[in-house]
Phi, psi and omega in degrees: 000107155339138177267095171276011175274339186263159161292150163247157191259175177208110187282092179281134183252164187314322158292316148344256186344284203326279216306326185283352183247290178261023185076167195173176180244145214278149161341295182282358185116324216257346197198126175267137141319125143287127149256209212261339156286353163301334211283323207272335187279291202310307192291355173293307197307284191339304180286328167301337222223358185026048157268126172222016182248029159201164138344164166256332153340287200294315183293317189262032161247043211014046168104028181260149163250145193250181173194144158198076188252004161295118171218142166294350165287112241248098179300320180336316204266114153273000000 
């Protein structure tokens, strides 16, 4: 039986932190990652503009969600 009372450690590599701090795009391409100052200005708009049912994306795109994790591009294929 696994012990869950101990923490597990984890080695995180540097673009990783990066990416956790100022966003970045997933491996494949398709979805940009926020990091944690992105995460911090929206929750700033919220709380300035007291919008909490949609995005802050979404509210200045007027209610459009944008997407683009469709592509022809094969990431797979180098």
């Amino acid at each position: 039986m696994e012990d869950f009372s101990r923490p597990r450690l984890y080695a995180v590599g540097n673009d990783t932190l990066k990416v956790g701090k100022i966003g970045g795009w997933e491996k494949t391409g398709s979805e940009y990652i926020k990091g944690y100052y992105d995460l911090v200005r929206d929750l700033h708009w919220h709380i300035d503009n007291d919008k909490w049912d949609y995005t802050k994306d979404e509210y200045l795109n007027n209610g459009m969600k944008i997407t683009d994790k469709l592509t022809t591009i094969n990431p797979f294929i180098k």
